[in-house]
C-alpha positions as CSV (number, residue, x, y, z in Angstrom):
1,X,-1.6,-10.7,-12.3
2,X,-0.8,-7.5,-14.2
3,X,1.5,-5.1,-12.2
4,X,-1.5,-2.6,-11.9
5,X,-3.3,-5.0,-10.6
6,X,-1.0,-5.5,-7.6
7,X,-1.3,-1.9,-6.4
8,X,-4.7,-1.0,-5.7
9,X,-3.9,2.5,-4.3
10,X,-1.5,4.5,-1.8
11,X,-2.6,4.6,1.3
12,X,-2.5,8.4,2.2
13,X,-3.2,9.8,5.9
14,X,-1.2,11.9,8.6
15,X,1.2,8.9,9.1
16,X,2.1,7.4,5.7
17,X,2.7,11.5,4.9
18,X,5.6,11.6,7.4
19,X,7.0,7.8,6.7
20,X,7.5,9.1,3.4
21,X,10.0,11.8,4.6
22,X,12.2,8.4,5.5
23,X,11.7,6.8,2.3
24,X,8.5,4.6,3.1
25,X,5.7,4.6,0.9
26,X,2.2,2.7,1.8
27,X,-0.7,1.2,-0.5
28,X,-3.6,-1.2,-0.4
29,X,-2.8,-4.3,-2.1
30,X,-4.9,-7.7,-2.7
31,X,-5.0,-10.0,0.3
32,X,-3.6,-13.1,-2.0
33,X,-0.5,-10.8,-2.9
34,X,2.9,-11.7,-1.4
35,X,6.4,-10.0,-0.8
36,X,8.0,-10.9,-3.8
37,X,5.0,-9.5,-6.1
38,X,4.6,-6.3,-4.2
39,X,8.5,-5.5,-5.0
40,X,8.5,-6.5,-8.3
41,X,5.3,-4.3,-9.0
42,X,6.5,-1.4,-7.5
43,X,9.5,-1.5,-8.9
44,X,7.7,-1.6,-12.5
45,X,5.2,0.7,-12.1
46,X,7.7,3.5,-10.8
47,X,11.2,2.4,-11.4
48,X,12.5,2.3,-8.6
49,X,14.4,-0.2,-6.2
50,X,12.8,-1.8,-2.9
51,X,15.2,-2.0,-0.4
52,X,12.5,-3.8,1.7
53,X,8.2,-4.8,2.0
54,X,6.4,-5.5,5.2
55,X,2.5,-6.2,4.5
56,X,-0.4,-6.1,7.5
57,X,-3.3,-8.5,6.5
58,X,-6.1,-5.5,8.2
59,X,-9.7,-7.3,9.2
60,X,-12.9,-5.2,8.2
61,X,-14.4,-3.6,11.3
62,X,-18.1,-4.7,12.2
63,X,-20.5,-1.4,11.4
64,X,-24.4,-0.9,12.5
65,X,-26.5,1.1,10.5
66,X,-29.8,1.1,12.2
67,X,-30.7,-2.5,13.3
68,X,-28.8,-4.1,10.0
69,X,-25.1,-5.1,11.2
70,X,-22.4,-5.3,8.1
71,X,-18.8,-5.8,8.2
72,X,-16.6,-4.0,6.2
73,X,-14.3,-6.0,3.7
74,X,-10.5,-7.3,4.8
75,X,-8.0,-6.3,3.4
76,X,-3.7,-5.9,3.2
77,X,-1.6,-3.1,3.5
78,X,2.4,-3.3,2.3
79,X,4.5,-1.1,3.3
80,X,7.3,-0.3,1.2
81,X,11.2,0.9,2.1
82,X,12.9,2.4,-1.0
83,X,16.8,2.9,-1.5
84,X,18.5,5.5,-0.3
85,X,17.7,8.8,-2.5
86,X,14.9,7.3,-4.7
87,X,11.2,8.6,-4.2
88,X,7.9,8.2,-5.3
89,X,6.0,11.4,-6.3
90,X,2.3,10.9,-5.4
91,X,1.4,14.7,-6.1
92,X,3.0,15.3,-9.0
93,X,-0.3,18.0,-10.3
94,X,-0.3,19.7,-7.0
């Protein structure tokens, strides 16, 4: 796997915003990637140094539309802990 591969996308919402004021970043990563390939790929991709990775494995809720039931797809989240004084900058345009 290609390190761009890895990282799917960040995972931005109220609570990931705040957990980045302490130096955690989230994203949406393949459900066949582990620890060890989530560190090394964010640590390419932005240059910086993971102090630690804690992934969820997240199951896709059952939706209705009309009388046709679906299921959305699973999927992981990894949740990333930098060093002390590095940061990621997700809005770098803003």
């Amino acid at each position: 796997m290609i390190m761009h591969d890895i990282l799917l996308k960040p995972v931005v919402t109220e609570k990931t915003t705040m957990l980045m004021s302490d130096g955690k970043y989230t994203f949406k990563v393949p459900l066949s990637a582990n620890k060890v390939e989530i560190r090394k790929a964010v640590e390419a991709v932005f240059g910086v140094k993971v102090k630690s990775v804690n992934t969820l494995r997240i199951t896709g809720k059952m939706k209705r539309m009309g009388k046709y039931v679906g299921k959305r797809p699973d999927y992981k989240k990894a949740v990333v802990t930098l060093q002390e004084g590095e940061t990621i900058e997700f809005f770098e345009g803003a």
